[in-house]
N, C-alpha and C positions, 0 to 999 in steps of 0.2 A: 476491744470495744472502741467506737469512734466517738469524736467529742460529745460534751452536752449543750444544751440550750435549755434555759427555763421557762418552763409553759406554767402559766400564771388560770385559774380555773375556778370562777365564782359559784360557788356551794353556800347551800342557807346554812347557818348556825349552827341550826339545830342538828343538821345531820353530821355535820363535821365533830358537835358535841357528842353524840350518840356515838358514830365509827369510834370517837378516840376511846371512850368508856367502851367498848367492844375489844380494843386493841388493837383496831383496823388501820392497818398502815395505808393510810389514803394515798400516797404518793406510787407508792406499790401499784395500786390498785386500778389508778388513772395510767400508771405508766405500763399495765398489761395492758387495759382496756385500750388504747391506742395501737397497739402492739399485734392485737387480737384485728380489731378493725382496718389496722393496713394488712395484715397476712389478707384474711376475707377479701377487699378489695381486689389484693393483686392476684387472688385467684380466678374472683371473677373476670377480670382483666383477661388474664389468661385464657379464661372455658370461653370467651368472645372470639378471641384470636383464633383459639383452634376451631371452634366455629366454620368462622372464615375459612380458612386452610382445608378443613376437610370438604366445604362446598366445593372449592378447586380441584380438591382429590380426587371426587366423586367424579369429576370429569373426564379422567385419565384413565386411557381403556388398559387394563393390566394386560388382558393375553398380549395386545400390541406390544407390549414393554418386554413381555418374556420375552416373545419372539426375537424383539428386535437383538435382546442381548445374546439370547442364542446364536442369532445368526452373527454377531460379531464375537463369539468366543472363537464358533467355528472357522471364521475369517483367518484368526490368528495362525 
């Protein structure tokens, strides 16, 4: 694991009073929920990117591409 840093997180009272009478390990709890919210993020991240990429793809004529590596196996 890589170092920490302390993320400081203003909650009313009463709910901090409740979770602890629940036994809810709040620390837990924020520290998945961030956890949870960057994975999300960087996937969407990610499904933008390929996005992208596959418009590019979309433009690249496959038979051209067979062809052309056939005709250079053949070369060899």
């Amino acid at each position: 694991m890589g170092t920490y840093v302390t993320v400081s997180v203003k909650v009313r009272r009463d709910l901090v009073e409740r979770a602890r009478a629940l036994g809810v390990n709040v620390a837990e709890v924020v520290r998945r929920a961030v956890e949870e919210e960057v994975k999300r993020r960087e996937l969407e991240l990610i499904r933008r990117r390929l996005e992208n990429v596959k418009d590019f793809l979309d433009l690249i004529d496959i038979d051209r591409v067979v062809k052309s590596v056939r005709e250079d196996r053949e070369g060899r």
